[in-house]
N, C-alpha and C positions, 0 to 999 in steps of 0.2 A: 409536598407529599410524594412527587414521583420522581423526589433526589432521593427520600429515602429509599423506597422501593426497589430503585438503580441507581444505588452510587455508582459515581466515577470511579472506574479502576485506571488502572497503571500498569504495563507490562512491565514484570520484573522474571529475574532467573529460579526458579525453584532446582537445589541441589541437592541428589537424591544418593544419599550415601549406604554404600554395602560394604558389614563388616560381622567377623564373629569374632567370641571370645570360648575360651575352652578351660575345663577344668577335672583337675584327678588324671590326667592322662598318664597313661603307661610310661614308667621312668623318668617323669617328672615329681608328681604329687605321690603315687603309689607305695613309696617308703610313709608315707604317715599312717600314726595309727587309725586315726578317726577320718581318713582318707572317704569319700564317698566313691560309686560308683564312677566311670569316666564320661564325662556328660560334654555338651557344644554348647554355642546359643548363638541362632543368626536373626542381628537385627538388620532392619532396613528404616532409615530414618531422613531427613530432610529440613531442609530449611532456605527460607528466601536470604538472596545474597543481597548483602546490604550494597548501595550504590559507593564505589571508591574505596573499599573497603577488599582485604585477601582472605575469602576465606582459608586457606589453607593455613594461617596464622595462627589462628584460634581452633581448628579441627573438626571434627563433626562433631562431637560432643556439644558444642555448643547449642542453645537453643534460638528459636528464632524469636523478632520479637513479638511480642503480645499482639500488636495492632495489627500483625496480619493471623489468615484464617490456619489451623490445624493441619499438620501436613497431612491426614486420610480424608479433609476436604475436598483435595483434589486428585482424588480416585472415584472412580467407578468400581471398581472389582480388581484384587491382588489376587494372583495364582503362585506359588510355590512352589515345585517339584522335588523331589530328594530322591536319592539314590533308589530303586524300588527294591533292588536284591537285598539291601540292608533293610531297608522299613518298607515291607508287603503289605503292611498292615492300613500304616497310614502314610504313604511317599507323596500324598497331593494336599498341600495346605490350602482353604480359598477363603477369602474375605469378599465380602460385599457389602456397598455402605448402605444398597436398598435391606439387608437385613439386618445392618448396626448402624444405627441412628447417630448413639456419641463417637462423640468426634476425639482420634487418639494423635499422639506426640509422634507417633511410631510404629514397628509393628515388632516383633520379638514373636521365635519359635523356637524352642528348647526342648532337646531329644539327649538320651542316652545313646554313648555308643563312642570306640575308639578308634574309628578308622575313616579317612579323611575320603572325601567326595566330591563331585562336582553340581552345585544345586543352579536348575533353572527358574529366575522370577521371569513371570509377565505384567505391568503395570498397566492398566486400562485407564487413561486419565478422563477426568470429568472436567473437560473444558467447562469455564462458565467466562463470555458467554461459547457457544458450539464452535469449534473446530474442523476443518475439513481438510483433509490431502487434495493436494493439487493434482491431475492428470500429467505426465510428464509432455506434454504438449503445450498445457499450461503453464508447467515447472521451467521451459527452457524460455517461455516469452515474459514469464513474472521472475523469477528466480527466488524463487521460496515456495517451500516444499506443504508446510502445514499453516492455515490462517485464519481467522473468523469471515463468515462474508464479505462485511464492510471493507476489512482492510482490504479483502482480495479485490473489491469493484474499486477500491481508490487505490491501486496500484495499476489494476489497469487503466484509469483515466490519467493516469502518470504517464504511464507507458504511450499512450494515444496523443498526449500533449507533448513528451518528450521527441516521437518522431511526426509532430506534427501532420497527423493522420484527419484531424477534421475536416468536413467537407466545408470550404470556405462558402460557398452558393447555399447548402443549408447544413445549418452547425449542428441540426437531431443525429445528423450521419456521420460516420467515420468511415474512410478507407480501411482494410483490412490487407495489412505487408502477409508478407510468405508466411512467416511466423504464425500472425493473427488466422489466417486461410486454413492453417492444420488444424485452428482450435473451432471457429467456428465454420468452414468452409463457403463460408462467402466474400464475394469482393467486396462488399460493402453490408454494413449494419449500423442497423437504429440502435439508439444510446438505450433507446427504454426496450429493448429487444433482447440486452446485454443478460440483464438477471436469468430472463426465461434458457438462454442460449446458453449460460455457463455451469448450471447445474449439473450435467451430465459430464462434467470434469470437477466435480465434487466430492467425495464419496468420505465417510466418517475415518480418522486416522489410527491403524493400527496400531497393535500396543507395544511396549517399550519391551525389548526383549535384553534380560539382562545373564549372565554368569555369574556364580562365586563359587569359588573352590573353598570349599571347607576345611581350612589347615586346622591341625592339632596340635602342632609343634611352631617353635621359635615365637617369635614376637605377638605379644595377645595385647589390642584386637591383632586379627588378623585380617590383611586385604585392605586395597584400597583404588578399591573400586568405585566411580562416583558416572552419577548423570547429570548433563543440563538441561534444563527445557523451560520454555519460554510460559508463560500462566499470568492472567491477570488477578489481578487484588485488587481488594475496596481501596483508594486511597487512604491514608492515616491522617490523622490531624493536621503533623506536618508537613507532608507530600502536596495536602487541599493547602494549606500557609503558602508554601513555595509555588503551588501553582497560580493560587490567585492576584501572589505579587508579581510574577512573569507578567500576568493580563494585564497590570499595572505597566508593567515595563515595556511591553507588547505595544500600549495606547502610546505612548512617549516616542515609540521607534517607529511607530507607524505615521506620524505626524512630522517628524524628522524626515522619513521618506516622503512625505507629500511635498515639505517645504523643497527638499530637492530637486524631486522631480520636477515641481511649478518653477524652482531655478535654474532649470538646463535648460524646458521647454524656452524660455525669456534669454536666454544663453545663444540658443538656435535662431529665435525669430532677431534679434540683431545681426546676427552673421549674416542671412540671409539678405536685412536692410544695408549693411555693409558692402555686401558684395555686390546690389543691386544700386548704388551709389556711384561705388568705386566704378563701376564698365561706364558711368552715363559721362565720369569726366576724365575718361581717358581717351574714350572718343564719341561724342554725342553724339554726332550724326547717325553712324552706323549703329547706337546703342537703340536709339529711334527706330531705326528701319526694323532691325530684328523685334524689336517688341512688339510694333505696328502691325509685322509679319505672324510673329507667334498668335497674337492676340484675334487673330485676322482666322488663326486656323483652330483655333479654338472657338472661334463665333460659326463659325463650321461645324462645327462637331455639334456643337450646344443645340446648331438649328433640325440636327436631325434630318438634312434633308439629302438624301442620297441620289434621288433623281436627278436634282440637277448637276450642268457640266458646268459649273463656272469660268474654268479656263477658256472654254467652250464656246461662252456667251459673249465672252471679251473678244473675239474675233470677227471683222466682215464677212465671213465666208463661212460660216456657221447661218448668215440670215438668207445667203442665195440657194438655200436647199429648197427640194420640190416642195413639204410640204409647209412651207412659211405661208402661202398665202389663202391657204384655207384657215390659219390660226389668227392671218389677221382678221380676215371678215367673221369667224368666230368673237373675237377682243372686240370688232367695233359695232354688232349685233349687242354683247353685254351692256355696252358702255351705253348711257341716255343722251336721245338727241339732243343737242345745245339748245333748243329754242323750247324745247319741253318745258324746261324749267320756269321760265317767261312765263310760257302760257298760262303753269297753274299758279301763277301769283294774280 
């Protein structure tokens, strides 16, 4: 129930095409008789790019496919501007999908009039799921500009592992480079500290600000002008096929990696018994002595015991110091008299 709720999507390109066509224009159409008034019409249209695939091949006309959503799904609110000295009346078109529910192919705006302009759109997209602009603090240490949260916190645990920033003593912390210190200003920060700390380099991403010059004349459409922007989509039937045979292929490669790994590890600990062979018969004596030796200083270490001087101890002249013979009559106060033991039998 809560695959259906939240499908998987899939980052794909939505390409956002501006173009007009024109009609009846002066010294074109104007000699007919049944000629209409000189009129425009400027659409803005879209479609997801297929993967390996040009669009430019097939054109904007083309539509996109069925399995993905309606290109005014991923809008919030279109704004329009037109010329105002020419249309006073009405020079600001605005669309909203909180006040148009159905979902359109496109948009189309069609005015009378012969004389060419320069119209401003602004796109407000409606990420699903939410998008956020980066702070350019954040933007120079992640290097992308707009992102959903997730990806933005698993870029920077990339970013963290690629410069090996973990606190090796405890792995909750991270070091904080130059970079990280602009965004959060501390040398160090808790992993689960991260969320609350990167918010305030957040903020909702503004809207897509586009141009079209309104031609009258030569080639109709006219203009070709296009946007890319990155949107996710439900997966389709066969995007979910391809992905769930990858996980298939995924299980196979990752198992192939195990056997390897367990064959270099088995790779290593021979070389090692190799080369620990090889020193004992080329010369054993001395192979003896250093391992006797290492072995000796690692029982050292193991005992933990810092107080004492071992070298120290190994010397006569180490036990004629003053205060040796309060420590012996200390050791032979501890120690039980010989005949003690007798007694209590």
């Amino acid at each position: 129930m809560e695959t259906l709720k939240n499908p998987m999507r899939a980052q794909k390109v939505l390409r956002i095409y501006v173009f007009n066509t024109f009609a009846n224009q002066t010294g074109i159409d104007s000699l007919k008789e049944d000629a209409g008034p000189p009129s425009w019409s400027l659409r803005i249209i879209g479609r997801i790019l297929e993967d390996g695939k040009d669009p430019t091949m097939e054109g904007p006309m083309k539509r996109s496919s069925s399995s993905y959503p309606k290109f005014s799904s991923f809008f919030k609110k279109i704004t329009i501007y037109l010329d105002q000295n020419l249309y006073p009346d009405n020079h600001v078109i605005l669309w909203e999908s909180s006040r148009s529910p159905v979902l359109h192919e496109g948009f189309e705006v069609k005015r009378k009039g012969d004389k060419e302009f320069t119209a401003i759109i602004r796109l407000e997209m409606n990420y699903v799921p939410e998008k956020f602009k980066l702070s350019p603090a954040l933007q120079e240490v992640l290097g992308i500009e707009v992102e959903t949260r997730p990806r933005i916190m698993a870029a920077l645990w990339q970013y963290v592992k690629m410069k090996k920033l973990q606190i090796s003593g405890d792995t909750s912390f991270f070091m904080c480079d130059p970079p990280l210190r602009k965004v959060f200003g501390e040398e160090k920060l808790k992993f689960s500290m991260v969320p609350q700390k990167i918010t305030p380099h957040l903020t909702p991403p503004g809207p897509i600000h586009l141009e079209h010059r309104v031609k009258l004349s030569g080639a109709s459409p006219a203009g070709n002008t296009c946007y890319d922007v990155l949107v996710d989509v439900p997966l389709s039937v066969e995007d979910m096929s391809t992905f769930l045979a990858n996980l298939e292929k995924n299980k196979v490669i990752d198992a192939c990696d195990e056997a390897i790994s367990s064959s270099v590890k088995k790779i290593h600990e021979h070389c090692r018994r190799r080369a620990f062979f090889l020193g004992f018969s080329q010369s054993p004596a001395e192979f003896i002595n250093a391992l006797i030796a290492s072995q000796a200083r690692d029982l050292k270490l193991a005992s933990a015991d810092a107080s004492r001087e071992v070298e120290k101890e190994r010397r006569a002249e180490f036990y004629n110091q003053p205060w040796i013979e309060d420590a012996v009559i200390r050791y032979l106060n501890r120690k039980p008299a010989v005949g003690s033991d007798a007694g209590n039998k």
